[in-house]
C-alpha positions in Angstrom: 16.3 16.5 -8.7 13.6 14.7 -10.8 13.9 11.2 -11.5 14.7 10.3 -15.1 11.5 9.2 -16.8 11.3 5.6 -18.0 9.2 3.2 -20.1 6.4 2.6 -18.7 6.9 -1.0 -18.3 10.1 0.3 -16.3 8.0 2.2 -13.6 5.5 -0.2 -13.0 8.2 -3.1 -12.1 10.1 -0.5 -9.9 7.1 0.6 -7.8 5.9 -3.0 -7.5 9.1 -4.0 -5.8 9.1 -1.0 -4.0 5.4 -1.4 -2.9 6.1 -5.1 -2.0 9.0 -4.0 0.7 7.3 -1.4 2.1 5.2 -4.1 4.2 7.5 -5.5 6.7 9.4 -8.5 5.6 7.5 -8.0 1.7 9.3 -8.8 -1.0 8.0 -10.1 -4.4 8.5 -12.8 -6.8 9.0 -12.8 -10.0 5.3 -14.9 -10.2 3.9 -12.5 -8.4 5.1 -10.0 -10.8 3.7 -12.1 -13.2 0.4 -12.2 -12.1 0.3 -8.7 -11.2 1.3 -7.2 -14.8 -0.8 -10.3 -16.9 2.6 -11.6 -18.5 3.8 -14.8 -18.4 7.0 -15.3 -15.7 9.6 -16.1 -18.2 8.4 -12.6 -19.8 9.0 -11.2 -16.5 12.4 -12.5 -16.2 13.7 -11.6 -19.4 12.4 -7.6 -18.0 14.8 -8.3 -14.5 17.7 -9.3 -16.2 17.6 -5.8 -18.1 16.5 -3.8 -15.3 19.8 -5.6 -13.4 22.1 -5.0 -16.7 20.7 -1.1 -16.4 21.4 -1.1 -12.8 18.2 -0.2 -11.6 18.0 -3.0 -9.6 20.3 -6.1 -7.6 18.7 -9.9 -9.2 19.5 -13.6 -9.9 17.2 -16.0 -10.8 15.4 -17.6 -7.9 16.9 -14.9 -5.7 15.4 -11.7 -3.9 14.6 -8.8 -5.8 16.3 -5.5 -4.6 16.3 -2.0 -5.8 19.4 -0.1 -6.6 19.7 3.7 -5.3 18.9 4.6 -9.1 16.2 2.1 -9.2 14.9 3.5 -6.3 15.1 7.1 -7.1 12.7 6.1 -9.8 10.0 3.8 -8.1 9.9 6.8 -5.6 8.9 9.4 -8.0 6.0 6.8 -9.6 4.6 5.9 -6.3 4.6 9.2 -5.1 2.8 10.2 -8.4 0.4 7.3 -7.9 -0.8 7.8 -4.4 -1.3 11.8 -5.0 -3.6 10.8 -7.9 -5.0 8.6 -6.0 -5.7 11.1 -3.5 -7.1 13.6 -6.0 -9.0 11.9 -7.7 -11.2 10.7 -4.3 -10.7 14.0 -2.8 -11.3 16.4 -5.9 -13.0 13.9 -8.2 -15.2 12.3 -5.8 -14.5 8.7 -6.7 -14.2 5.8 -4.2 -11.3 4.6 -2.8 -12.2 1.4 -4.3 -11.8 3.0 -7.7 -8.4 5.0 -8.0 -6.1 2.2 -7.8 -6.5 1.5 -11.2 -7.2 5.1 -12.9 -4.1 5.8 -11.0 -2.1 3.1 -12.2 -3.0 4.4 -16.1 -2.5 8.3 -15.0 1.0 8.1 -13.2 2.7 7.2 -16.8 1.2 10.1 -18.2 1.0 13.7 -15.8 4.5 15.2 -15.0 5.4 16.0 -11.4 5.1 19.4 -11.9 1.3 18.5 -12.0 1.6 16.7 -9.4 3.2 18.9 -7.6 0.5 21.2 -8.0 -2.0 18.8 -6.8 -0.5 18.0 -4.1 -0.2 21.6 -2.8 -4.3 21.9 -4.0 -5.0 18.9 -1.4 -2.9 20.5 1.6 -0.4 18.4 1.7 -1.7 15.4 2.5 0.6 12.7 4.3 -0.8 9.8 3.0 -3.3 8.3 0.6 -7.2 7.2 1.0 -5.5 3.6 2.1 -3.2 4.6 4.7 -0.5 4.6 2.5 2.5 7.4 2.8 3.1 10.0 0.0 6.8 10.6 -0.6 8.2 14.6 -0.7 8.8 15.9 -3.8 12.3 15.5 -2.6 12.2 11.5 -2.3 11.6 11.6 0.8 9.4 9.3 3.0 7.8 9.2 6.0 8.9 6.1 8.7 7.5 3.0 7.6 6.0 0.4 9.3 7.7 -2.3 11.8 6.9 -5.6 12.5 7.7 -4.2 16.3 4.6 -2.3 16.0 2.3 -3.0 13.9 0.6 -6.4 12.7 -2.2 -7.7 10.8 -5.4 -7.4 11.4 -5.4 -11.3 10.9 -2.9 -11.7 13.0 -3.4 -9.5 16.3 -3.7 -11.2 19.9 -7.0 -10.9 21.5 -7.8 -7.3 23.6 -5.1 -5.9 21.2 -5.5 -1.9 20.4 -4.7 -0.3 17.4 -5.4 2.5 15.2 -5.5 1.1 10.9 -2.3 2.6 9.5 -2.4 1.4 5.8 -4.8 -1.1 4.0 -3.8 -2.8 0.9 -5.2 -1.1 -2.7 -4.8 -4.3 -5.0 -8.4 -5.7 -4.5 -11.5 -3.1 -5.1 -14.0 -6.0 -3.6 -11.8 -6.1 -0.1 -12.2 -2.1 0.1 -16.1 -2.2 -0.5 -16.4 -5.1 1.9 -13.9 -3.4 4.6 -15.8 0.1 3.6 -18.9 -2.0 4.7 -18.2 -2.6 8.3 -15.9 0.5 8.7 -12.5 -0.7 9.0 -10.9 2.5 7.0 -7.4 4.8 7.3 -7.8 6.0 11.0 -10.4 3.6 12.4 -9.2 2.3 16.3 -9.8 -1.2 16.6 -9.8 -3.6 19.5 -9.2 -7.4 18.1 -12.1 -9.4 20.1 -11.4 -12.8 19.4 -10.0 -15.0 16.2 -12.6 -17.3 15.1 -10.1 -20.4 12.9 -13.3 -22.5 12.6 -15.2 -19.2 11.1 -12.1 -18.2 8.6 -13.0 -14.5 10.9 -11.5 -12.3 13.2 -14.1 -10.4 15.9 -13.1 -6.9 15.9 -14.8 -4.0 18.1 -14.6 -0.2 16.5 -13.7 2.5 19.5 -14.7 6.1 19.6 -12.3 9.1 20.1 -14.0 9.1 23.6 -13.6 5.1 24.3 -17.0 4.3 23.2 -17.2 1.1 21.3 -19.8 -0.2 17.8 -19.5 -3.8 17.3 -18.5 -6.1 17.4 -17.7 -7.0 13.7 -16.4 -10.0 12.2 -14.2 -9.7 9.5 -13.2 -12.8 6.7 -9.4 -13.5 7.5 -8.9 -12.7 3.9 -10.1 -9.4 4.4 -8.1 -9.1 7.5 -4.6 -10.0 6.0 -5.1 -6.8 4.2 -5.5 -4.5 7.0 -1.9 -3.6 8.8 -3.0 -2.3 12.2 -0.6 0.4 14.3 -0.8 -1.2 17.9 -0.9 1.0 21.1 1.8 0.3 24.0 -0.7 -0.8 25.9 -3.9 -2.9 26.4 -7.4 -1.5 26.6 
């Protein structure tokens, strides 16, 4: 069944609490909120307390943010809307995946799921979006998410670790360009070289499907932090 549709304000806080959990150990504040939607945090609190009172979502001032199965139902349906637009408009569109996070953000309030349905089908059924992300079913449904047991930051991997990119925050077109840059995209393997404090850079080396390696590369920790990394079981 079809999520009820919302306001629009409505969607955007559900799928940015959603969003925020779906990193291992996220959450979000209501500053961060704040700062994401260009309103002031008292604004933002006044919007919680009705989501809670509707109960779309579990809240008390100062406390963690949670998402009721209602709540969640709906955030579902928007991000799943999001991230196949997204994925459309790079695929079919031929914008960069620098661009779409915003064009999307604009979109998803508007086209019904019956259109995205249908693009969805057009692109094959893709899995996930041009940053790693997952795309839920039409059903709600989502693919496993990451764990903290196996994946990590790009930041934060131990030297000679292996690891494929899984999902690469969207928030920050400048970060995508500048990962874009020095190819650390959805898919790339990665060996972390060495973590360079002094720098503010991690050293990373790409590998080949064959085990040939390009690099090494350093990346600005900033940049890093973005980059979730799915690590291999073992060392190269």
């Amino acid at each position: 069944m079809a999520a009820p549709r919302v306001s629009s304000m409505v969607e955007d806080y559900l799928s940015i609490i959603w969003k925020a959990q779906e990193w291992p150990g996220g959450s979000v504040s209501t500053n961060e909120i704040a700062a994401t939607q260009a309103v002031t945090p008292s604004s933002v609190s006044a919007n919680l307390k009705k989501l809670a009172r509707d109960g779309l979502i579990e809240y008390e001032p100062y406390g963690r943010i949670d998402l009721t199965t209602a709540g969640n139902e709906i955030a579902v349906a928007v991000v799943r809307r999001h991230r196949v637009l997204e994925t459309y408009l790079v695929e079919r569109l031929g914008f960069g995946w620098d661009q779409v996070h915003l064009e999307a953000d604009v979109l998803e309030h508007a086209v019904s799921d019956l259109v995205v349905d249908r693009m969805h089908e057009v692109l094959g059924r893709p899995s996930h979006d041009p940053h790693g992300h997952p795309i839920p079913h039409a059903d709600g449904s989502i693919e496993q998410r990451l764990g903290t047991d196996s994946a990590a930051l790009l930041s934060e991997m131990e030297p000679s670790a292996v690891g494929q990119v899984a999902s690469i925050s969207d928030h920050e077109p400048a970060i995508l360009r500048y990962l874009e840059e020095r190819r650390i995209v959805f898919g790339a393997r990665v060996r972390l070289e060495d973590r360079n404090p002094a720098a503010g850079s991690v050293s990373v080396m790409l590998l080949g499907p064959e085990g040939e390696t390009a690099g090494p590369v350093e990346i600005a920790v900033g940049a890093a932090s973005a980059v979730w990394v799915e690590l291999d079981t073992h060392r190269a």
